[in-house]
MOPAC internal coordinates of N, CA, C and O (Angstrom, degrees):
PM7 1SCF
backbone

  N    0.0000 0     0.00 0     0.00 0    0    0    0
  C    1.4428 1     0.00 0     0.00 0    1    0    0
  C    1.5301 1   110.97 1     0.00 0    2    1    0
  O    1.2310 1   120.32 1   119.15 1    3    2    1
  N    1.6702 1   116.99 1   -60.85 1    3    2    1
  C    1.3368 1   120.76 1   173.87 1    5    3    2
  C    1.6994 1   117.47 1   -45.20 1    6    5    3
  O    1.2310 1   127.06 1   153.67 1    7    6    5
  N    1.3744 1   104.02 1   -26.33 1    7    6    5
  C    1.6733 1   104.35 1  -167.83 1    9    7    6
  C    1.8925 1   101.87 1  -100.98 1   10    9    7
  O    1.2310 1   115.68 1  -170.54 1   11   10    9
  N    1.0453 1   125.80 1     9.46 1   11   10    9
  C    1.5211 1   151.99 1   178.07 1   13   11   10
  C    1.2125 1    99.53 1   -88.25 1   14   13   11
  O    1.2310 1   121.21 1    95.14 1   15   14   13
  N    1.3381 1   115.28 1   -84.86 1   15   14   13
  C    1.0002 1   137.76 1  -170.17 1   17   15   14
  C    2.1428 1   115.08 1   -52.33 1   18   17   15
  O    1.2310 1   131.00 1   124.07 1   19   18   17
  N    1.3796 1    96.39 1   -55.93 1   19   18   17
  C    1.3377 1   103.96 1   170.10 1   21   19   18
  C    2.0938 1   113.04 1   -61.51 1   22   21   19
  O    1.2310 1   123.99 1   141.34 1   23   22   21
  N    1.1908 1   109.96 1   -38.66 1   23   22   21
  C    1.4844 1    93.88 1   174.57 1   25   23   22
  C    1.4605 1   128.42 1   -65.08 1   26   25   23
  O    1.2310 1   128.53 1   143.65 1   27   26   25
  N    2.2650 1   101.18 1   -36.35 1   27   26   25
  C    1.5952 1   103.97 1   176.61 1   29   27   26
  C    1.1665 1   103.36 1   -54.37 1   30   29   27
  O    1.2310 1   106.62 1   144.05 1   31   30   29
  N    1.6549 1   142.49 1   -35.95 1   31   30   29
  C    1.6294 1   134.26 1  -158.62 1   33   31   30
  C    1.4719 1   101.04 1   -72.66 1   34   33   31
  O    1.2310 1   127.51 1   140.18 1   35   34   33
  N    1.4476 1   103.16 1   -39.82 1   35   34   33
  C    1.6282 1   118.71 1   177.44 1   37   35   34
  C    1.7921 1   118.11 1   -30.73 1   38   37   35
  O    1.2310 1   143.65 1   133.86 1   39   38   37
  N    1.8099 1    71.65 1   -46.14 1   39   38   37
  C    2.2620 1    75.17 1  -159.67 1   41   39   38
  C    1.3777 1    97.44 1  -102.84 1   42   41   39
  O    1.2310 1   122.76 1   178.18 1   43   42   41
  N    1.3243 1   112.32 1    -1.82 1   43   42   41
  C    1.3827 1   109.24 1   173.18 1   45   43   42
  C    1.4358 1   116.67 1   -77.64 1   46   45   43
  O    1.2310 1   127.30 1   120.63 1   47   46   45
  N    0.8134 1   103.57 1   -59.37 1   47   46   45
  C    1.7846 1   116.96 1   164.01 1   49   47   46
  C    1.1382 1   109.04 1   -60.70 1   50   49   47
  O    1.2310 1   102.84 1   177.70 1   51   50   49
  N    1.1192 1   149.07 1    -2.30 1   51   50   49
  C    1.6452 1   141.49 1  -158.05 1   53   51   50
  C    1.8715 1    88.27 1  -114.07 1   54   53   51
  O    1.2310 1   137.89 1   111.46 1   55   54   53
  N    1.4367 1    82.95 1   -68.54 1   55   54   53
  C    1.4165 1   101.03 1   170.99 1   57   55   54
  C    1.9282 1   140.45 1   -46.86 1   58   57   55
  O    1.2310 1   132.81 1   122.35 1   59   58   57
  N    1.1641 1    92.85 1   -57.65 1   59   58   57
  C    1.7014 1   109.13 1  -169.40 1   61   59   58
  C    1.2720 1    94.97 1  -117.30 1   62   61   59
  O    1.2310 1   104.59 1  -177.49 1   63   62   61
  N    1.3897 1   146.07 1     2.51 1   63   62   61
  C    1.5541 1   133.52 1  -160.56 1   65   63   62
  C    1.4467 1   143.36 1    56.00 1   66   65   63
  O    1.2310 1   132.18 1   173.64 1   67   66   65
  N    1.8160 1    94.07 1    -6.36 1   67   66   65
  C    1.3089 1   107.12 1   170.91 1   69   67   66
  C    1.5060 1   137.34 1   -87.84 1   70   69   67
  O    1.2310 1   122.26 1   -34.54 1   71   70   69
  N    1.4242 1   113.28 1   145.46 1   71   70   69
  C    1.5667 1   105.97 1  -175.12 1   73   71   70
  C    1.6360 1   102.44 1  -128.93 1   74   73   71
  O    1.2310 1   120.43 1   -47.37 1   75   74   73
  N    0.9089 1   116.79 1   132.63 1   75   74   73
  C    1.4707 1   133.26 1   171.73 1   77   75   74
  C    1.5987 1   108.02 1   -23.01 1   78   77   75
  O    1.2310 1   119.43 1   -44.01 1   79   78   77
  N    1.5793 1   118.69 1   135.99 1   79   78   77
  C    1.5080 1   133.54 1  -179.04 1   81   79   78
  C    1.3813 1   105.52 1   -84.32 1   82   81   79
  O    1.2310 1   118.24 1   157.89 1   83   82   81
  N    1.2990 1   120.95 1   -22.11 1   83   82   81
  C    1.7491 1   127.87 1  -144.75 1   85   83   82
  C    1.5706 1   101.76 1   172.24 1   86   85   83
  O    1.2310 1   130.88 1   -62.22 1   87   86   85
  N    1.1634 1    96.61 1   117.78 1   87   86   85
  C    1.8267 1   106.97 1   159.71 1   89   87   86
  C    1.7662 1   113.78 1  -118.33 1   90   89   87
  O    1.2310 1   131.35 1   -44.36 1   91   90   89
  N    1.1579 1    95.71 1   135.64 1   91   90   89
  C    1.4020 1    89.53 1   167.67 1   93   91   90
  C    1.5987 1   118.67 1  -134.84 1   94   93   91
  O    1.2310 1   109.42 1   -20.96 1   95   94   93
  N    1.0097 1   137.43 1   159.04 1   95   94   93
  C    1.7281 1   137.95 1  -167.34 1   97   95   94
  C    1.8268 1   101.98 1    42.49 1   98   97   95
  O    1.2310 1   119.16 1  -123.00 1   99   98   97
  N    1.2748 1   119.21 1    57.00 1   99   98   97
  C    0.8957 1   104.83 1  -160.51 1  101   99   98
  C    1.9664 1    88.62 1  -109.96 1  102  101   99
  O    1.2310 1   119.01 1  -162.70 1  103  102  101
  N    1.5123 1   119.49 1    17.30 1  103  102  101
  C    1.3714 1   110.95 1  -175.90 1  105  103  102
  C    1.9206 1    81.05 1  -129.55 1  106  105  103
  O    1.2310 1   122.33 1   171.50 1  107  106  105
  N    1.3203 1   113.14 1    -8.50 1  107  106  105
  C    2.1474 1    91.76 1  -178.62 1  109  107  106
  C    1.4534 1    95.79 1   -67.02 1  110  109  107
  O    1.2310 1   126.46 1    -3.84 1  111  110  109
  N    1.3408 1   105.18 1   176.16 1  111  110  109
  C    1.4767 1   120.06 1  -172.97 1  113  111  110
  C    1.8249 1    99.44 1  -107.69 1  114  113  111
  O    1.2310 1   134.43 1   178.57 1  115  114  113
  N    1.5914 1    89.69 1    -1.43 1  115  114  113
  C    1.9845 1    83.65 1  -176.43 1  117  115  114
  C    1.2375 1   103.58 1  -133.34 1  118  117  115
  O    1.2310 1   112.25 1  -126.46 1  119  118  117
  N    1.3541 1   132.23 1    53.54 1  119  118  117
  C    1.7138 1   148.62 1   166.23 1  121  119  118
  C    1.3506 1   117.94 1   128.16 1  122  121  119
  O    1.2310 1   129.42 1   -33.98 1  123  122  121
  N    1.3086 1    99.45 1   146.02 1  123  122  121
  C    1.5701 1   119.01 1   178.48 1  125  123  122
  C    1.6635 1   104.18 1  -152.23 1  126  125  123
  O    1.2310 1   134.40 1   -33.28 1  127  126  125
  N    1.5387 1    89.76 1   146.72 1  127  126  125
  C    1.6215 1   108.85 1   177.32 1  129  127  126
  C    1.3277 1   103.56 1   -98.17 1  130  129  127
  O    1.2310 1   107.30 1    -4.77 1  131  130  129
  N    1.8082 1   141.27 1   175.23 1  131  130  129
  C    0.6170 1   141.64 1  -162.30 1  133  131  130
  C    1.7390 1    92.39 1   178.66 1  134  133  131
  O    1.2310 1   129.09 1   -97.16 1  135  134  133
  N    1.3202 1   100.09 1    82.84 1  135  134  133
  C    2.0104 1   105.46 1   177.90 1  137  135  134
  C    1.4122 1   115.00 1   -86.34 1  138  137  135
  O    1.2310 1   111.86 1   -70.02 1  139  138  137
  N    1.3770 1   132.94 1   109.98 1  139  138  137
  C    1.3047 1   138.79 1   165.46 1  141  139  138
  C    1.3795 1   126.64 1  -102.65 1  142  141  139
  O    1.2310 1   126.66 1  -142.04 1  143  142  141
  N    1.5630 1   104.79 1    37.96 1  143  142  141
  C    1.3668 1   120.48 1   153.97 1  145  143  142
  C    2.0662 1    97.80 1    82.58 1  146  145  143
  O    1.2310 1   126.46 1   119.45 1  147  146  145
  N    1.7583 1   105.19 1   -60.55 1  147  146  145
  C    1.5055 1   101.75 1  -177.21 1  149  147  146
  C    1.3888 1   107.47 1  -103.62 1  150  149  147
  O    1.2310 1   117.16 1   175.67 1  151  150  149
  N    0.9313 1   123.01 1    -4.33 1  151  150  149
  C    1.5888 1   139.79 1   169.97 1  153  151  150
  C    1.6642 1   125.73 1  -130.33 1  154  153  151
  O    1.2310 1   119.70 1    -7.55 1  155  154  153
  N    1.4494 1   118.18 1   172.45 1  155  154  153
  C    1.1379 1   129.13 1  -156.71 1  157  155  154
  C    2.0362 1    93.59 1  -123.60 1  158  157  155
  O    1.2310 1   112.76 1   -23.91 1  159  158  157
  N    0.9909 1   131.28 1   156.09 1  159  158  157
  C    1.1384 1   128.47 1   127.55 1  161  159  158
  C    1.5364 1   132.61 1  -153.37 1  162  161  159
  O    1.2310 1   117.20 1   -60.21 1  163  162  161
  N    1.5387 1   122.94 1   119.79 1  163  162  161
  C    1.2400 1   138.54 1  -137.23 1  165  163  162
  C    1.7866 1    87.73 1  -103.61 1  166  165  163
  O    1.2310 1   116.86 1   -36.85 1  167  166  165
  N    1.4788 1   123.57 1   143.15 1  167  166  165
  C    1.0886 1   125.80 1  -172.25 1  169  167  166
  C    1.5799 1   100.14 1  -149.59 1  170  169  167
  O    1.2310 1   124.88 1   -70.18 1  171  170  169
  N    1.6405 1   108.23 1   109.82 1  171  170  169
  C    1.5347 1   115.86 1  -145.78 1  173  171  170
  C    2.0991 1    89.55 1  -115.31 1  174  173  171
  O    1.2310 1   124.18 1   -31.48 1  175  174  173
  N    1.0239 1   109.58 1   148.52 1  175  174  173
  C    1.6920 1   130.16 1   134.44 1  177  175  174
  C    1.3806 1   112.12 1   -46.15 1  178  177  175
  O    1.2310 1   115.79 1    -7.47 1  179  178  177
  N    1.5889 1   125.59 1   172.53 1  179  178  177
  C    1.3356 1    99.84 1   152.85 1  181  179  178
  C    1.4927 1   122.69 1   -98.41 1  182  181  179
  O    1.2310 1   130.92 1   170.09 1  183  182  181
  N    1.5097 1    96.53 1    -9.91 1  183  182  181
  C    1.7611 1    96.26 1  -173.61 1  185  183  182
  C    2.0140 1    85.53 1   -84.58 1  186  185  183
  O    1.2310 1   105.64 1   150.88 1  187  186  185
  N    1.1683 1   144.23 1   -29.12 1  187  186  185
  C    1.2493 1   119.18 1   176.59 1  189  187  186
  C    1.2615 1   118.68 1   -76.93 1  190  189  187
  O    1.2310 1   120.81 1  -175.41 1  191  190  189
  N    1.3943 1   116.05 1     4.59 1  191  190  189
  C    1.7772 1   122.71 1  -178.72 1  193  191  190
  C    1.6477 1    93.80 1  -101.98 1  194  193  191
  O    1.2310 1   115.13 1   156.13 1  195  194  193
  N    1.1160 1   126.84 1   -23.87 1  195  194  193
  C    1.4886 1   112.70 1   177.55 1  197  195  194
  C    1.4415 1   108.16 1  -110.97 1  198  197  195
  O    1.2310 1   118.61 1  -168.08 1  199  198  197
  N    1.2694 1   120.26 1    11.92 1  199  198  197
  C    1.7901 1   111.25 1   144.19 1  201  199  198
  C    1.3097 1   109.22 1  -109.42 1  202  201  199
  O    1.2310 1   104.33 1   153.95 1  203  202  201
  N    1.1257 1   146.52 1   -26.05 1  203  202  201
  C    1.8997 1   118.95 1   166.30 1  205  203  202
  C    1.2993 1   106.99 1   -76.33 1  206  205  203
  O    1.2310 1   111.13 1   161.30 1  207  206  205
  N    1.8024 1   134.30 1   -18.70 1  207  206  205
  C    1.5825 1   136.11 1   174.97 1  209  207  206
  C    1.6538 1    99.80 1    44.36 1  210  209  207
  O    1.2310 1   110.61 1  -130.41 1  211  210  209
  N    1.4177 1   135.25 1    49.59 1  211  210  209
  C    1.2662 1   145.33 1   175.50 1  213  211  210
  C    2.0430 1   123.63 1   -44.31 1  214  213  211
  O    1.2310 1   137.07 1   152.62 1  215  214  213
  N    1.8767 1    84.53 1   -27.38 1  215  214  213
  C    1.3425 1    99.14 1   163.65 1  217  215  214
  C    1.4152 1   114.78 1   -72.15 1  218  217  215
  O    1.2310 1   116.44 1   142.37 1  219  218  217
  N    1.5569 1   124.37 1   -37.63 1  219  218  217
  C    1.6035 1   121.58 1  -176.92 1  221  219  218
  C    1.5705 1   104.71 1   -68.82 1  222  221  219
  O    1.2310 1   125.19 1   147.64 1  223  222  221
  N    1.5403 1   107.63 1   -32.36 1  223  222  221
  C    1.9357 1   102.57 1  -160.24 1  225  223  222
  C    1.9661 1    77.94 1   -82.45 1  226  225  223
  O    1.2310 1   101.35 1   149.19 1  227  226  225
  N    0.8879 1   151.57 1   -30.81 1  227  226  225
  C    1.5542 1   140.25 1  -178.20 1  229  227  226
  C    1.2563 1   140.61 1  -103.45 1  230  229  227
  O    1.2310 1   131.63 1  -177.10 1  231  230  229
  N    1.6930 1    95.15 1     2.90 1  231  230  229
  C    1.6938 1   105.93 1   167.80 1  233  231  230
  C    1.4042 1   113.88 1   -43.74 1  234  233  231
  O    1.2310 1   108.17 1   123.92 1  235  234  233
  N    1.4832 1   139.70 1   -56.08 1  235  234  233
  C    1.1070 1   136.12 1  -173.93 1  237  235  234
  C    1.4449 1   121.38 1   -70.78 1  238  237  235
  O    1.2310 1   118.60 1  -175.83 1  239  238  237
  N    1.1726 1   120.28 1     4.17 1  239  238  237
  C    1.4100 1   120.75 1  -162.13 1  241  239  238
  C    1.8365 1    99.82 1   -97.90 1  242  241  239
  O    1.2310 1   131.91 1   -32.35 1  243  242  241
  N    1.7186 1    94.61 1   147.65 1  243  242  241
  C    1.6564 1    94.74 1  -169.40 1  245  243  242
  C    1.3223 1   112.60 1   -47.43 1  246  245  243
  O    1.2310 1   103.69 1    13.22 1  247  246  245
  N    1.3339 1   147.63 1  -166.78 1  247  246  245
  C    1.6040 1   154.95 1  -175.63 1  249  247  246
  C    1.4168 1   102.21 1  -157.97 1  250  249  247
  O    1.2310 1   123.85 1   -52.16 1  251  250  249
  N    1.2281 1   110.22 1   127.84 1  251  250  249
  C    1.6329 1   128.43 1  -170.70 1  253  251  250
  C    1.8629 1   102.49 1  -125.92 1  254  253  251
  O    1.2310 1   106.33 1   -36.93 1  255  254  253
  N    1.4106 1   143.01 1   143.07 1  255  254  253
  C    1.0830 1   132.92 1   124.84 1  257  255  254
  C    1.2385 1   126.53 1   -54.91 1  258  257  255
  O    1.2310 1   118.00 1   -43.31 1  259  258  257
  N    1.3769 1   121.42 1   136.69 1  259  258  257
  C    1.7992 1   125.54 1   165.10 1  261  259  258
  C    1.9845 1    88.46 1   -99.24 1  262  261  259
  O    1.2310 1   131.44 1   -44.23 1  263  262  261
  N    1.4823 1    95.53 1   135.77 1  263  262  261
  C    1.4942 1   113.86 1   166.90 1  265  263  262
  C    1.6238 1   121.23 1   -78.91 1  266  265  263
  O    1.2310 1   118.88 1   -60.54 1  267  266  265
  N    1.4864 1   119.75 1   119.46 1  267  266  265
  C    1.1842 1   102.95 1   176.46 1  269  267  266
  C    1.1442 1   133.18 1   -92.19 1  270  269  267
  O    1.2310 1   117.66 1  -142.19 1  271  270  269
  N    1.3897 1   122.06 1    37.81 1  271  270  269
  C    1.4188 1   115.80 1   140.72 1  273  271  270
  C    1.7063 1   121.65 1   -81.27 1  274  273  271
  O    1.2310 1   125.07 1   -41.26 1  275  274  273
  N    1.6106 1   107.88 1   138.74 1  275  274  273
  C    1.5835 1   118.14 1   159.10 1  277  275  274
  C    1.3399 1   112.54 1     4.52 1  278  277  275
  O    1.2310 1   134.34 1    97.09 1  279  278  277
  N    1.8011 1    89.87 1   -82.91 1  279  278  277
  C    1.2890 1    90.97 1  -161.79 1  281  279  278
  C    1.8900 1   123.50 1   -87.77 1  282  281  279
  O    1.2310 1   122.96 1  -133.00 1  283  282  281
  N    0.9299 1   111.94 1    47.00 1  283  282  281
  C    1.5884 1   142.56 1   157.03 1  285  283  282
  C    1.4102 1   130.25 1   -42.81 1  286  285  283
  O    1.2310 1   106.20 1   -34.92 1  287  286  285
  N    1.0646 1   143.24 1   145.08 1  287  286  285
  C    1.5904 1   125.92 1   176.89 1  289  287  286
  C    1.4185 1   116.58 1   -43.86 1  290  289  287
  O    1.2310 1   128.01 1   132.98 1  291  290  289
  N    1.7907 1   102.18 1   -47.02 1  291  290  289
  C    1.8619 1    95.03 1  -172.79 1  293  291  290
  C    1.1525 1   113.02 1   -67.25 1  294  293  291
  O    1.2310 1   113.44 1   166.65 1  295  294  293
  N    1.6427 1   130.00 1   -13.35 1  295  294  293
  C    1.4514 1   102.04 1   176.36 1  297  295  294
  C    2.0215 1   125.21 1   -97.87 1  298  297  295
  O    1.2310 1   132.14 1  -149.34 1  299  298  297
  N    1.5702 1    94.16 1    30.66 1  299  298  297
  C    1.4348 1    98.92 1  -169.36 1  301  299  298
  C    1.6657 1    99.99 1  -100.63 1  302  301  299
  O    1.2310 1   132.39 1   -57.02 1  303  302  301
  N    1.7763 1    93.68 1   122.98 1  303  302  301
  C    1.7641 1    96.71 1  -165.13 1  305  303  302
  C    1.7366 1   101.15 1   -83.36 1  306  305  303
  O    1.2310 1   125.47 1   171.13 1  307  306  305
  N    1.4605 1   107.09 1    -8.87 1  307  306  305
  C    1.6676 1    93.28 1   176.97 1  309  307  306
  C    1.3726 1   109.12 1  -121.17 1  310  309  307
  O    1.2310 1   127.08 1  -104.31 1  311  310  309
  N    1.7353 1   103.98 1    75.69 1  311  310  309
  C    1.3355 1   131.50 1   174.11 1  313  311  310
  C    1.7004 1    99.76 1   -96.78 1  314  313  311
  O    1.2310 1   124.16 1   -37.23 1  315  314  313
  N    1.0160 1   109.63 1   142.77 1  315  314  313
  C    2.0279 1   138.60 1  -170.69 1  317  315  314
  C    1.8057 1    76.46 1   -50.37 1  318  317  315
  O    1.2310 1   124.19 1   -36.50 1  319  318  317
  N    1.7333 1   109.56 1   143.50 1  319  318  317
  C    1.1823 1   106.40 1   160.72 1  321  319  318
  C    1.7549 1   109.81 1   -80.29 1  322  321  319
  O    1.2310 1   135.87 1    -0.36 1  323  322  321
  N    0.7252 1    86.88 1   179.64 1  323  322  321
  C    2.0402 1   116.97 1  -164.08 1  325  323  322
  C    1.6693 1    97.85 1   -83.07 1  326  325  323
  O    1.2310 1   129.32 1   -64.43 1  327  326  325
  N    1.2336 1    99.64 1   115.57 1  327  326  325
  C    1.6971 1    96.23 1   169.08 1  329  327  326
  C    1.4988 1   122.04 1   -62.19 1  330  329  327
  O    1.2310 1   129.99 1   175.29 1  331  330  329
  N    1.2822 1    98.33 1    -4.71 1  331  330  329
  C    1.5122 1   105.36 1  -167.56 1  333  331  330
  C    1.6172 1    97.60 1   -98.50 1  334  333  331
  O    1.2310 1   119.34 1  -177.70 1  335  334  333
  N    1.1154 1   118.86 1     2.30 1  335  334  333
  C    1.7595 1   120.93 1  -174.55 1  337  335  334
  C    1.7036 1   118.15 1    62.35 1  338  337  335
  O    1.2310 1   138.69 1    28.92 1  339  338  337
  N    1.2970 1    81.37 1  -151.08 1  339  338  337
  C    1.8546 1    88.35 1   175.61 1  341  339  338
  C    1.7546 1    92.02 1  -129.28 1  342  341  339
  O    1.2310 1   122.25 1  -112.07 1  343  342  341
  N    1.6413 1   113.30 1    67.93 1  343  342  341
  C    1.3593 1   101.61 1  -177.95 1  345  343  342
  C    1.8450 1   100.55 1   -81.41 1  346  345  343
  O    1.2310 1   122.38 1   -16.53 1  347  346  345
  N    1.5950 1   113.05 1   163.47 1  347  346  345
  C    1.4884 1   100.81 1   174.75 1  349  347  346
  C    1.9589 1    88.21 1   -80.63 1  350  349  347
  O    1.2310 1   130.28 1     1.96 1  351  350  349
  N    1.5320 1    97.78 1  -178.04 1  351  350  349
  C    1.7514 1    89.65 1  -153.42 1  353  351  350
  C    2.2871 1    71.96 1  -156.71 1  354  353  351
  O    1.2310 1   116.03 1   -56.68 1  355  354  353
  N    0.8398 1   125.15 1   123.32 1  355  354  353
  C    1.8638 1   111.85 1   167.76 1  357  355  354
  C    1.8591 1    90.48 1  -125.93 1  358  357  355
  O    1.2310 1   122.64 1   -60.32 1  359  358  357
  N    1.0093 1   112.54 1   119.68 1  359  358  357
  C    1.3297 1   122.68 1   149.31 1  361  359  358
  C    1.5044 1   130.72 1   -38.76 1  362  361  359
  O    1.2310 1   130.44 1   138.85 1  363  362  361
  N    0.9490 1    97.48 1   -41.15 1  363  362  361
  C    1.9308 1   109.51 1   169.88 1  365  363  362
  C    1.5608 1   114.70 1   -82.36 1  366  365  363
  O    1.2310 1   120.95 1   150.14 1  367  366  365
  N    1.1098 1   115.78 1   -29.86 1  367  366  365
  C    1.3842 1   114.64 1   157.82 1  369  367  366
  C    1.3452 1   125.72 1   -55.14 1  370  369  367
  O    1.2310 1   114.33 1   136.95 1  371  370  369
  N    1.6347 1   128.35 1   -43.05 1  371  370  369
  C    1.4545 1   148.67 1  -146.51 1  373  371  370
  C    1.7874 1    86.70 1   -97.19 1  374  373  371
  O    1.2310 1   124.75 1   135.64 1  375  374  373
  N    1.4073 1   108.48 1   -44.36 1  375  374  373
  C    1.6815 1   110.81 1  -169.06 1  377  375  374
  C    1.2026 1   133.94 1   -84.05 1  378  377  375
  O    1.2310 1   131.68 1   142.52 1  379  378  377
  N    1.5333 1    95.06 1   -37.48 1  379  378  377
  C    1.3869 1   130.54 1   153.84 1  381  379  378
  C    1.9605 1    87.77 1    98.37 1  382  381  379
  O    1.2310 1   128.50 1  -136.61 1  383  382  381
  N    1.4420 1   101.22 1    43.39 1  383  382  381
  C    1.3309 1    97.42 1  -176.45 1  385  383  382
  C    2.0703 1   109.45 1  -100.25 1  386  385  383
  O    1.2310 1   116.51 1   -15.94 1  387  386  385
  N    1.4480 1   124.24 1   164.06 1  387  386  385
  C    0.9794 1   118.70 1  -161.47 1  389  387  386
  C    1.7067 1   114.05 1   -36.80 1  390  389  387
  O    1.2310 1   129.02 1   -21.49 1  391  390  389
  N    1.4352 1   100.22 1   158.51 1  391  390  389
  C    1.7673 1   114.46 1   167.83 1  393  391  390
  C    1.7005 1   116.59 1   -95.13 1  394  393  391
  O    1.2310 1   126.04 1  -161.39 1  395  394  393
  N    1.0503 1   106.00 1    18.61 1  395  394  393
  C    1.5437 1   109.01 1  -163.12 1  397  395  394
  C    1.2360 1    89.52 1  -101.74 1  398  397  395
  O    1.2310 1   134.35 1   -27.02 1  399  398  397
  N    1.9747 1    89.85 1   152.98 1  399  398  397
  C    1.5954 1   101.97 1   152.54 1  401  399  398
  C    1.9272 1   108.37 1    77.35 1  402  401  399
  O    1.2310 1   132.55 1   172.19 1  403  402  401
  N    1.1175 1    93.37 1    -7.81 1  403  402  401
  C    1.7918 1    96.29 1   175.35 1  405  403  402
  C    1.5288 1   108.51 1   -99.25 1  406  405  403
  O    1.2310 1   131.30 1   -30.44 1  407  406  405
  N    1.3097 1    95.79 1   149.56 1  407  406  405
  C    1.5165 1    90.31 1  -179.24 1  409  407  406
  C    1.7469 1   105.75 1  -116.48 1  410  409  407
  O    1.2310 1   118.62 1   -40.95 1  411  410  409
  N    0.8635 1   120.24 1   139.05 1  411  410  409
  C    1.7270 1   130.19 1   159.08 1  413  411  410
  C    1.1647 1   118.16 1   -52.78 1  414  413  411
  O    1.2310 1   118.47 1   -68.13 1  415  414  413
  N    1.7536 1   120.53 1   111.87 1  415  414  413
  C    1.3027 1   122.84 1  -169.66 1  417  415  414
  C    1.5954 1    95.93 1  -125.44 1  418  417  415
  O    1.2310 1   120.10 1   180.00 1  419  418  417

């Protein structure tokens, strides 16, 4: 997970210039978040990818391409903030799925 997680920041930053706003569970061995302010990135186990099933809670949701060039929408840092804020958000809270294995960041 830690070595997952450490390469996406890798090519993200290598790549697009971006570095993560907020990590969280980013040392359990069964999920980590990875917040880049215009994007999300979720970094699953497989038994923690088939109890939140993130594909079932987002099948319906619209589908966009991100372009991979740089200079692309996701890498523009003075993008409109998010109506949704920077609330904290825990998945295990919402599901009521285990407390283990997360760490406090």
């Amino acid at each position: 997970m830690q070595a997952i997680c450490t390469e996406v920041e890798a090519q993200l930053h290598k790549n697009l210039k971006r570095s993560p706003e907020h990590r969280e569970g980013h040392r359990s061995a069964e999920w980590a978040l990875l917040d880049f302010g215009g994007f999300v990135v979720h970094v699953f186990s497989e038994q923690a990818r088939r109890y939140y099933d993130l594909e079932r809670l987002w099948r319906h949701a619209p589908k966009f391409d991100i372009p991979d060039q740089p200079d692309g929408p996701s890498s523009d840092r003075n993008m409109p903030e998010s109506h949704f804020g920077h609330e904290h958000f825990s998945g295990e809270a919402a599901s009521g799925g285990p407390q283990s294995g997360r760490s406090q960041q």
